[in-house]
N, C-alpha and C positions, 0 to 999 in steps of 0.2 A: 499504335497511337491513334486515339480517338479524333478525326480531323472537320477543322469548323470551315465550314463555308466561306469565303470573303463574302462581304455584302452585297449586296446585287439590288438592283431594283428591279421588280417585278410588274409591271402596270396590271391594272384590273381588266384593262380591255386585250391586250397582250394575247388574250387565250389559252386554251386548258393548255399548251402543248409550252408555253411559259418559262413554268419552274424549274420542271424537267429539263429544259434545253437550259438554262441558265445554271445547274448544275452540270450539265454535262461541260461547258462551255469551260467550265472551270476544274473540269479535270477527275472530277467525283463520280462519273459514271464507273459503269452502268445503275440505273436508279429505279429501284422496286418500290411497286406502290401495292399498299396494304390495306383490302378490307372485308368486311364479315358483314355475312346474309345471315335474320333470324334473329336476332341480337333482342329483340323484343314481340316475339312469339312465345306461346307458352305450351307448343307443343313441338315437336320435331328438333333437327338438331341445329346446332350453332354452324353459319357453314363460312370458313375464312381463306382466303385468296390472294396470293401475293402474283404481282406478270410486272414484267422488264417489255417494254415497248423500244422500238428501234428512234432512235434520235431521228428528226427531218419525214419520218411515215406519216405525217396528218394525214396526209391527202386518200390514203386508204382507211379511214377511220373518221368519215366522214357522218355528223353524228354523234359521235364517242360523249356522253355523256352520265350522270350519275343514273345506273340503273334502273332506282326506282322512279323514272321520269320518264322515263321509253313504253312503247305499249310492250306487249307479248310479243307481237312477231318481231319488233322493232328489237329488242335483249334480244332473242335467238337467232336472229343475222346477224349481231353485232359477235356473240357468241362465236360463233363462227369464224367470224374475221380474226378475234383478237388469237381462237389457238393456232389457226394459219400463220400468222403475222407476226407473235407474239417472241420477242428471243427466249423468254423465258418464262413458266409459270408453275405452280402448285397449287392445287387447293385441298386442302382438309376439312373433314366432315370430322364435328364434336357430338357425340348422340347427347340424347334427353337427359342418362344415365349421370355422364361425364357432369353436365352442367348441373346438377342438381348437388353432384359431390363436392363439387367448388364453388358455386358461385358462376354468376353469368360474366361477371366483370373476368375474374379468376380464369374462366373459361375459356375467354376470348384475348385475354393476353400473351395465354400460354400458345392458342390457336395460330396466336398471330406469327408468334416467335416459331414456330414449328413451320408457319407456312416459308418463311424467308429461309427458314435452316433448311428447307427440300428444293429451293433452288439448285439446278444445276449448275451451276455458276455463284460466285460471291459474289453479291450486288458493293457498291460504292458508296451507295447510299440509298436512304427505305426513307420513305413517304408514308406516314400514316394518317387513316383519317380519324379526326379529332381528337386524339390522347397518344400521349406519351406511353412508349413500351417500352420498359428499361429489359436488360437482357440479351438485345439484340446483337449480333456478332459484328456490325456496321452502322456506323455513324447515323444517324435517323431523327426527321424534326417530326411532329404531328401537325398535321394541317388543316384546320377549320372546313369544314364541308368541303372536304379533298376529292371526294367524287365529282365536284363541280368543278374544281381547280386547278387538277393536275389530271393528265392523261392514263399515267399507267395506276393511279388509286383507281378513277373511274374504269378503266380495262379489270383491275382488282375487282369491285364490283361486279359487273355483268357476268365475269365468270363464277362468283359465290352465288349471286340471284339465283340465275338458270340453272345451277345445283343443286342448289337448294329447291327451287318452284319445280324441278323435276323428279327429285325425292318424294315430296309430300303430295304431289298429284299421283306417285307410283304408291303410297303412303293412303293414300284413299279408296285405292283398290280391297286393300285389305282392311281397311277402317271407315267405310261410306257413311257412317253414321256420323259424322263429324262436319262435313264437305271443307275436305283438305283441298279437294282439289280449288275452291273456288277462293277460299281466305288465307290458306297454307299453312294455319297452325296460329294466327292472330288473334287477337283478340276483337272481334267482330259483334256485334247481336246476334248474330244465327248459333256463331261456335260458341258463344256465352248459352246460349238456351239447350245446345245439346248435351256442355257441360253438367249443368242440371237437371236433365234430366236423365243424363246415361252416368254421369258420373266418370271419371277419365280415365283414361287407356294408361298402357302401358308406356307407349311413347310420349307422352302428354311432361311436360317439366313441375313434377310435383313441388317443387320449392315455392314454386308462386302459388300468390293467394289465391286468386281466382280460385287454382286447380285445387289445393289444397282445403278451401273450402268445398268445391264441390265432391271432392274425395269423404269427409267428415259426414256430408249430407247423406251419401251411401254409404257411409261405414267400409269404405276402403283404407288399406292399406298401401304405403307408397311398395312399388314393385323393385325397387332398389334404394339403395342407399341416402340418403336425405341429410346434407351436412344442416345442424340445428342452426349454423350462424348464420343460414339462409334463408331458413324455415317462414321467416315470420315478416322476410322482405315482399313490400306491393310488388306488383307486374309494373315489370319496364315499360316504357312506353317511347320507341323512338329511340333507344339509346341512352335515353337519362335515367337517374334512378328516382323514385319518388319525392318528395320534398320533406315527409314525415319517415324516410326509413330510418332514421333512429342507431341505436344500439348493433342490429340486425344488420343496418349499411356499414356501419364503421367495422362491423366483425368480418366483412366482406372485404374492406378494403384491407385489413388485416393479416386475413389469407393473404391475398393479391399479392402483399410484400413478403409473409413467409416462404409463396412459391417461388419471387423474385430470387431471395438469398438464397433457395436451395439450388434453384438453376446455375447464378452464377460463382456458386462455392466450386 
């Protein structure tokens, strides 16, 4: 049986550690928070993150905030703490490949659902940030810039970042002509003008425009698969989808529900 939270109030000043405690309070623990590095890069891979944080641990997570707000050294200490600390976590890496054959939406739902199914443990309840995941094997609300809100989203975070940001710096080894290490696969001016003039890699997310164009301009070929209902979607920006994607977004969000009903048949 699917179980709803009693009402709780929340205060805004309360603190990330909040929500969490106020489901736990209530009996719905342990509570996993869920999120994904990359989500609007247009090269390297989608990378998604669920962690179970101990109820009353602030005090060693001092700090603990939404990843992308931390410097570098600041994620790779935090990094540290949360798998020391952590009751529980998973993270999965979606390559370029994957997200090109479904969709980035598609990609990161299914990511999402995989990363709470590799817990070791049954969470109580899943935290995610910004959108609803239907699928999920427990109870689960979406939570508006949940990296800033709750504890174990933003723990979710730091460990997809640093995943991720240490992927595409290993990713730049083998492909300098890009400087992965410095943007990590974003869409920047520097990795916009290499595009152009090198034309994209293998690892690069052919579904977007950007790369798609700059593939056309050299007479490339995509190196894997390229689902068409995606072909012709702008680059994300941030998580949201463009405001003109059209035809191309609605065929995205399409999939999204075909992969839904084939998970939960």
């Amino acid at each position: 049986m699917i179980r709803t939270p009693p009402r709780a109030v929340v205060r805004r000043d309360a603190g990330i550690w909040a929500l969490q405690a106020a489901l736990d309070r209530r009996g719905l623990g342990p509570v996993a928070g869920v999120d994904e590095a990359g989500r609007g890069a247009c090269a390297g891979p989608l990378v998604v993150a669920s962690c179970v944080l101990r109820p009353k641990d602030a005090a060693r997570f001092e700090g603990l905030t939404d990843s992308k707000l931390l410097t570098a050294a600041a994620r790779d200490r935090m990094y540290d703490v949360v798998l020391s600390r952590a009751v529980d976590c998973a993270v999965i890496v979606i390559p370029a490949a994957e997200v090109d054959r479904f969709g980035v939406h598609v990609a990161n739902i299914e990511g999402m659902r995989r990363a709470v199914a590799q817990l070791t443990g049954h969470p109580g309840y899943v935290l995610t940030d910004g959108f609803r995941v239907p699928g999920l094997t427990a109870p689960s609300m979406p939570v508006v810039k949940g990296d800033r809100v709750a504890a174990c989203v933003a723990a979710a975070s730091v460990l997809a970042k640093v995943t991720r940001d240490r992927i595409m710096a290993g990713m730049h080894e083998e492909l300098p002509l890009y400087g992965f290490d410095v943007h990590k696969g974003y869409i920047t001016p520097v990795h916009t003008s290499a595009l152009v003039e090198h034309g994209p890699s293998a690892e690069h997310r052919w579904s977007y425009a950007n790369v798609a164009s700059a593939a056309i301009r050299h007479g490339l070929e995509p190196p894997h698969r390229v689902a068409r209902s995606v072909a012709a979607i702008g680059v994300v920006q941030n998580g949201a989808p463009p405001a003109a994607a059209g035809v191309a977004g609605l065929a995205t969000r399409r999939g999204a529900d075909s992969m839904i009903t084939r998970a939960e048949a």
